[in-house]
Backbone bond lengths (Angstrom), bond angles and torsions (degrees), N, CA, C in turn:
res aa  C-N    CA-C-N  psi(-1)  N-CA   C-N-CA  omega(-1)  CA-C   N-CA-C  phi
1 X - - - 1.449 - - 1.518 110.01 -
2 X 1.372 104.85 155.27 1.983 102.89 -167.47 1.761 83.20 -124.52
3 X 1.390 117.99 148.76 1.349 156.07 179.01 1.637 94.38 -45.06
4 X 1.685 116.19 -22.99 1.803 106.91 -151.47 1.323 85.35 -126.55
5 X 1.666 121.53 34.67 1.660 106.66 171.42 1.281 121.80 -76.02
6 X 1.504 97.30 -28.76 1.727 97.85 -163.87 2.270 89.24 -112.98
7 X 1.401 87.77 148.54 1.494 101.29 151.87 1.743 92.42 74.74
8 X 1.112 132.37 48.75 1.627 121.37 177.32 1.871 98.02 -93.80
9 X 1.426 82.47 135.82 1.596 91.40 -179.06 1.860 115.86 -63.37
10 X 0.982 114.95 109.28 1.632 120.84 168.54 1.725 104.89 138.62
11 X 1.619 101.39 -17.14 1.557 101.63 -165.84 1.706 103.80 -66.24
12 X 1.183 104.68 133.57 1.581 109.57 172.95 1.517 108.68 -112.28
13 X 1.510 103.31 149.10 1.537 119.91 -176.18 1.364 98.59 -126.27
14 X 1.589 109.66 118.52 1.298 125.45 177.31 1.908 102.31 -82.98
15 X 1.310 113.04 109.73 1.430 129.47 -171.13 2.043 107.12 -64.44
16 X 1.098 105.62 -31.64 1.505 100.11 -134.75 1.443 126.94 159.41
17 X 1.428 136.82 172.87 1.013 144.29 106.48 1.526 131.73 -117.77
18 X 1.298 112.06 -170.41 1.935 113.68 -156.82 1.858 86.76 -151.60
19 X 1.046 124.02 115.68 1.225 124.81 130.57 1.791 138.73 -72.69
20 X 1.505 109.50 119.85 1.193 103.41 -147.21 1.601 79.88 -102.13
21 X 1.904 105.74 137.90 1.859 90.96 -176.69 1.811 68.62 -122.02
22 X 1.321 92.16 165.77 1.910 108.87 162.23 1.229 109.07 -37.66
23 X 1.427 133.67 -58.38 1.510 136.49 -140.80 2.131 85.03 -67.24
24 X 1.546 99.82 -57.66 1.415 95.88 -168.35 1.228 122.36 -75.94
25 X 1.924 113.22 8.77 1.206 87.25 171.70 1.812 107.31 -117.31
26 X 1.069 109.98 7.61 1.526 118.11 155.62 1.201 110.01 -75.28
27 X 1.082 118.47 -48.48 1.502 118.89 -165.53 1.684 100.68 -64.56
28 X 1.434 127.80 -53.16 1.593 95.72 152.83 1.239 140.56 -113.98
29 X 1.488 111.09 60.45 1.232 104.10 152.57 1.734 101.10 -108.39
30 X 1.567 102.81 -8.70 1.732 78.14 175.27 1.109 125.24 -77.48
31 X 1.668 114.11 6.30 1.358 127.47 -172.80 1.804 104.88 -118.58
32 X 1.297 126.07 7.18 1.053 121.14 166.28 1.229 116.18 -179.46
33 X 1.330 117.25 30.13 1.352 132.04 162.15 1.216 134.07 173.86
34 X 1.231 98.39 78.04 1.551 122.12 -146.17 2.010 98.67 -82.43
35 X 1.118 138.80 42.88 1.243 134.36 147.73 1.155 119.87 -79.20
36 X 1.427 112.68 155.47 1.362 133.93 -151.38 1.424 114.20 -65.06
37 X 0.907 121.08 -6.12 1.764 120.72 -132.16 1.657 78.03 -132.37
38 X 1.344 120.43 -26.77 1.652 135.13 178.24 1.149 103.66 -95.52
39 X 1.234 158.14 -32.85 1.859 145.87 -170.50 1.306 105.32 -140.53
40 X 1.745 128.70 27.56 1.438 113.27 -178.64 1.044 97.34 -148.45
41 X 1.883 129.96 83.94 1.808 126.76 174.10 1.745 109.20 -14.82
42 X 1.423 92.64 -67.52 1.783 106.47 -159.81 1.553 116.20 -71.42
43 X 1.579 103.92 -29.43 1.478 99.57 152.22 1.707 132.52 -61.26
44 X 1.301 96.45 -44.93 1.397 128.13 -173.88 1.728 89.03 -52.52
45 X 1.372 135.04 -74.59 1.403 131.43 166.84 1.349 107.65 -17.21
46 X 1.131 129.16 -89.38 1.577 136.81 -153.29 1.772 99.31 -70.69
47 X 1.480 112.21 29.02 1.560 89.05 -172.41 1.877 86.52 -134.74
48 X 1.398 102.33 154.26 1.379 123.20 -157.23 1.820 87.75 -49.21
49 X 1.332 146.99 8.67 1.661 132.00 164.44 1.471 102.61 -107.27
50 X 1.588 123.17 -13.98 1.383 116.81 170.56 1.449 107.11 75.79
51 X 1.570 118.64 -5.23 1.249 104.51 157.47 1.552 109.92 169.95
52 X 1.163 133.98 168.69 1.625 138.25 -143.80 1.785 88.16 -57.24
53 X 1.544 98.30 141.53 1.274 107.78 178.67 1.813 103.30 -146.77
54 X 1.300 99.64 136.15 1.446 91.46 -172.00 1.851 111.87 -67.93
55 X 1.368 120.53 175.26 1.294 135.11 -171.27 2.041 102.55 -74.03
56 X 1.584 141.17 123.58 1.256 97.15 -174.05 1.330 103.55 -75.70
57 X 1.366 151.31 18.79 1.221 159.06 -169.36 1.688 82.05 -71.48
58 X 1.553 99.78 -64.79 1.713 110.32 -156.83 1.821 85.10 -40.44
59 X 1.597 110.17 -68.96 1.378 127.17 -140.00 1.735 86.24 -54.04
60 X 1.246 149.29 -42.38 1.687 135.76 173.67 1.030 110.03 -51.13
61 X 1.659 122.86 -74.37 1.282 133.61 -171.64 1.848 110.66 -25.59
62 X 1.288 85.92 -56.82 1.701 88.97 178.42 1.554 106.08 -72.09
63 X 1.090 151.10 -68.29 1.467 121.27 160.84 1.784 134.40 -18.19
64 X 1.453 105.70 -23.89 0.931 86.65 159.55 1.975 126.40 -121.14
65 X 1.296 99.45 18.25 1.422 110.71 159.21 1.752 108.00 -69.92
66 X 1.719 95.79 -37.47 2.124 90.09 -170.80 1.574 89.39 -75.12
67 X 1.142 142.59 -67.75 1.376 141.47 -170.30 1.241 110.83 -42.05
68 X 1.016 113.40 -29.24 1.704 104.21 176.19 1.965 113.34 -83.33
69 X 1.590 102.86 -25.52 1.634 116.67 -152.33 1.727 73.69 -91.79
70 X 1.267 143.51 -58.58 1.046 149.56 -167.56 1.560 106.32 -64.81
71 X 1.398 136.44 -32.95 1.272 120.30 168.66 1.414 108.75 -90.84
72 X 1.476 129.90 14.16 1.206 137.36 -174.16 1.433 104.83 -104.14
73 X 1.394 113.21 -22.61 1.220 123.55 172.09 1.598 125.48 -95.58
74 X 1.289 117.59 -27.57 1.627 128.34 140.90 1.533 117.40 -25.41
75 X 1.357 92.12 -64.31 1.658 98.08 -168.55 1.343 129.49 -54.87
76 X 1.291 92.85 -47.88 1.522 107.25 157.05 1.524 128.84 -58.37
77 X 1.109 110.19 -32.25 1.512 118.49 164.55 1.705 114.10 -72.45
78 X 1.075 116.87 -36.05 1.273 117.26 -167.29 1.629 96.18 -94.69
79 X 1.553 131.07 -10.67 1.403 115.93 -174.17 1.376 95.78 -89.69
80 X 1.791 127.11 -34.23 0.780 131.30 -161.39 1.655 103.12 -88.89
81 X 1.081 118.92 19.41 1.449 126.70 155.93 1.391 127.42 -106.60
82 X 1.421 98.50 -19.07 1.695 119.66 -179.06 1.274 106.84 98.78
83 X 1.290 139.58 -6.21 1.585 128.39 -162.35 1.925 89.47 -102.53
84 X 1.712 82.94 155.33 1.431 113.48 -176.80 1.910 108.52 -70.73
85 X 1.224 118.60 154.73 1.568 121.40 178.99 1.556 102.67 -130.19
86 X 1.320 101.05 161.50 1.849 113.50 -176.15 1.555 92.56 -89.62
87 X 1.604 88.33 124.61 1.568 101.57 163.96 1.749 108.97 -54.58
88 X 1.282 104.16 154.04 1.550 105.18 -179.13 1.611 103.04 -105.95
89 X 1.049 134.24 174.62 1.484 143.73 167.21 1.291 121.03 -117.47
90 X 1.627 122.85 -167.45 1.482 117.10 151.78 2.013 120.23 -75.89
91 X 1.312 125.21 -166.33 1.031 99.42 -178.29 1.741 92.42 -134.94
92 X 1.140 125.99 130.52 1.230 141.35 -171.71 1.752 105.81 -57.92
93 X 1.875 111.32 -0.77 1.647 100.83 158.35 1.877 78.28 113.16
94 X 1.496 100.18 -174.20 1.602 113.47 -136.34 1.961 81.98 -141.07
95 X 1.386 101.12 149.65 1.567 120.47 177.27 1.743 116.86 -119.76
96 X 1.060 124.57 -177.52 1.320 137.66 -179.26 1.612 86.76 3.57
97 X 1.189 118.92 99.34 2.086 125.42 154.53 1.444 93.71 -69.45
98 X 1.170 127.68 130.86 1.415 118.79 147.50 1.816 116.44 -131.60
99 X 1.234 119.05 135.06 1.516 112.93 178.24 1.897 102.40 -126.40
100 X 1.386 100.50 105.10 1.466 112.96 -155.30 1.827 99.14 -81.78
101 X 1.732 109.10 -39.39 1.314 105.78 176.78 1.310 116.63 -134.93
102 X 1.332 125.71 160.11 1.651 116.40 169.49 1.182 115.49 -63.27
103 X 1.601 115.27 127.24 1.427 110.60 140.88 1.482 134.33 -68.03
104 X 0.995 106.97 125.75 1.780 109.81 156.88 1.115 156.75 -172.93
105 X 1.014 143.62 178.56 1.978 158.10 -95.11 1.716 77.89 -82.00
106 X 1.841 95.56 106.77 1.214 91.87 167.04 1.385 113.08 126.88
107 X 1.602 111.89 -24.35 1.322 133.43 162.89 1.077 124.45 -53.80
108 X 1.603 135.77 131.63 1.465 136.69 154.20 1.797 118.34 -78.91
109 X 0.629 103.22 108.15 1.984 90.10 168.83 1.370 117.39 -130.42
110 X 1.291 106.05 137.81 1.019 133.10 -151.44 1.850 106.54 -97.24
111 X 1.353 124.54 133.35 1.670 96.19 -146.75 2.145 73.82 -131.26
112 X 1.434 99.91 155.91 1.366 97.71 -148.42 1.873 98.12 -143.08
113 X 1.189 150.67 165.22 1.320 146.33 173.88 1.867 97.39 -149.17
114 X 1.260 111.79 151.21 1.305 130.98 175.62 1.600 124.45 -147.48
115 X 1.140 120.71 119.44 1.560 127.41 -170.63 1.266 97.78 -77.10
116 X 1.507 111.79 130.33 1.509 116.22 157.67 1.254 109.94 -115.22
117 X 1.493 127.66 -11.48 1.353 112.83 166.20 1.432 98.93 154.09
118 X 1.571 107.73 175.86 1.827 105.93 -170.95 1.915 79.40 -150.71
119 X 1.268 90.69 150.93 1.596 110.54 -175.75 1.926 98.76 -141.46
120 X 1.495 114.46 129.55 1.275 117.63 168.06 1.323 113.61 -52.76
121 X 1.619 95.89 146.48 1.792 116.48 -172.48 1.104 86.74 -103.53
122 X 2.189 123.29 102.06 1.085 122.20 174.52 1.769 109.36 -78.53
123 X 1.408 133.48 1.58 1.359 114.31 178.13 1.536 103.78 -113.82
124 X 1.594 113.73 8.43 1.467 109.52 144.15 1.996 116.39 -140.79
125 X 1.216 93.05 122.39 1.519 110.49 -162.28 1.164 92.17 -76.81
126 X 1.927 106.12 127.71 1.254 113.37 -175.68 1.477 125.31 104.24
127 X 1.558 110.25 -19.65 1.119 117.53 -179.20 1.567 102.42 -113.27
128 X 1.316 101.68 -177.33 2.051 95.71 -154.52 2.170 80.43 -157.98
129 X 1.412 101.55 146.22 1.782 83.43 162.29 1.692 86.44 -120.00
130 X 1.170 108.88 160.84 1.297 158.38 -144.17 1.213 106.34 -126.07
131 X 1.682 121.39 75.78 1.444 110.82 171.27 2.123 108.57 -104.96
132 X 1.460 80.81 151.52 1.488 95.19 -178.37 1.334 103.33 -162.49
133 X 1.647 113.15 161.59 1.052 138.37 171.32 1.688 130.60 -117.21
134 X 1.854 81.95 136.24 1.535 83.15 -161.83 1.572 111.63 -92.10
135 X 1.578 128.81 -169.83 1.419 111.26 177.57 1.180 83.27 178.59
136 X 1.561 115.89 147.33 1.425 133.47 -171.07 2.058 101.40 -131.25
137 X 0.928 100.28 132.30 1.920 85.94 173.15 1.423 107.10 -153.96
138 X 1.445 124.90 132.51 1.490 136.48 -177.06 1.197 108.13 -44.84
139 X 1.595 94.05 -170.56 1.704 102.25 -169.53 1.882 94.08 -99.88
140 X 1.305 100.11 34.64 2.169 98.91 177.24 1.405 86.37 -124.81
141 X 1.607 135.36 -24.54 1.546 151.27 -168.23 1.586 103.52 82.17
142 X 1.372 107.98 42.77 1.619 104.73 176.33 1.882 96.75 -81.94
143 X 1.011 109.14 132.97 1.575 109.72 166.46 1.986 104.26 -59.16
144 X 1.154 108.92 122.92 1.380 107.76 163.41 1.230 123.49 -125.00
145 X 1.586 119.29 16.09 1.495 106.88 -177.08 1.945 79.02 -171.31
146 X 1.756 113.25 139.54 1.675 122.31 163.06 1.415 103.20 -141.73
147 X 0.958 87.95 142.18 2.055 101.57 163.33 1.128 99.41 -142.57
148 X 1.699 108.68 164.62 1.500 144.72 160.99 1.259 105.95 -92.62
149 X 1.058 138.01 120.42 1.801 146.54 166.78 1.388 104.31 -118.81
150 X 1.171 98.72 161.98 1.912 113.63 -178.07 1.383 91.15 -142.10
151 X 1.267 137.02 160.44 1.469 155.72 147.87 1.679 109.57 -122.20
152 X 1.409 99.25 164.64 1.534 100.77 164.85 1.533 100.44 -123.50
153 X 1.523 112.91 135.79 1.427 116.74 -168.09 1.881 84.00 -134.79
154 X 1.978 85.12 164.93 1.694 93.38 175.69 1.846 74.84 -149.51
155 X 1.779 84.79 124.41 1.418 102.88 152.30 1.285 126.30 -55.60
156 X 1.376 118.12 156.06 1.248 119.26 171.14 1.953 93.73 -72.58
157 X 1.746 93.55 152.40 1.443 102.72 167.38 1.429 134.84 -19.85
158 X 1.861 102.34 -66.49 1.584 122.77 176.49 1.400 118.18 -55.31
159 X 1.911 112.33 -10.86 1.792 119.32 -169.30 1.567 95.48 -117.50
160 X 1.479 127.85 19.83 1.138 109.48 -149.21 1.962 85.06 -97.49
161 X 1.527 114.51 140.69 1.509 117.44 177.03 1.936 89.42 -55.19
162 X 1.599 94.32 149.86 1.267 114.47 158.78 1.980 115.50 -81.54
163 X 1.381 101.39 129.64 1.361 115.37 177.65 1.408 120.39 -85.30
């Protein structure tokens, strides 16, 4: 194993996609974002998107259901190869939110991750944070949703940078 297996800056991880139908996207916004334009078709028409558009709360959340289902599926690949994986951490929170277009009822999006780089966690030795960028884009590839995320990860031993 080489020091630059995991976390190379530019590598992108294709997450997924999510079809967003009406049912699921009323169903949560009546549970966490209950505006009009989110749980009411006929409102949703007469309102500046012209028609049901999911919450972008919904449109993250589900980015991070594939990021999670997609490193859930790594692991298994990589145990079932025998090689070791970077513990994951919490994530010190999310930068620039942006939701550029509406999604909606009916939409595919396509949910996406990008390494920009990992820098050692000098007040915990061994640990590194993990920044990357996320990106969501329809079924035309219009970008409709980016964030900045950080994680805190710990290499396995054999990946650990030399001090």
């Amino acid at each position: 194993m080489t020091k630059d297996r995991y976390f190379v800056p530019g590598d992108r991880r294709e997450l997924g996609s999510y079809v967003f139908t009406a049912e699921s996207i009323i169903a949560f916004a009546r549970q966490f974002d209950p505006q009009r334009f989110h749980v009411d078709s006929e409102a949703a028409r007469d309102s500046v998107f012209g028609g049901l558009c999911a919450s972008g709360w919904q449109t993250a959340a589900t980015w991070m259901k594939l990021n999670l289902d997609a490193g859930r599926e790594e692991a298994r690949d990589d145990k079932a190869a025998g090689r070791d994986r970077p513990e994951y951490g919490p994530s010190p929170g999310i930068r620039n939110l942006r939701w550029f277009k509406p999604v909606y009822a009916g939409d595919e999006i396509f949910y996406s991750s990008t390494i920009r780089g990992t820098r050692p966690l000098n007040s915990r030795p061994g640990w590194s944070i993990l920044e990357l960028t996320a990106e969501a884009r329809n079924q035309s590839g219009e970008l409709v949703m980016s964030f900045d995320s950080a994680a805190l990860v710990r290499l396995p031993e054999a990946e650990q940078p030399d001090v």
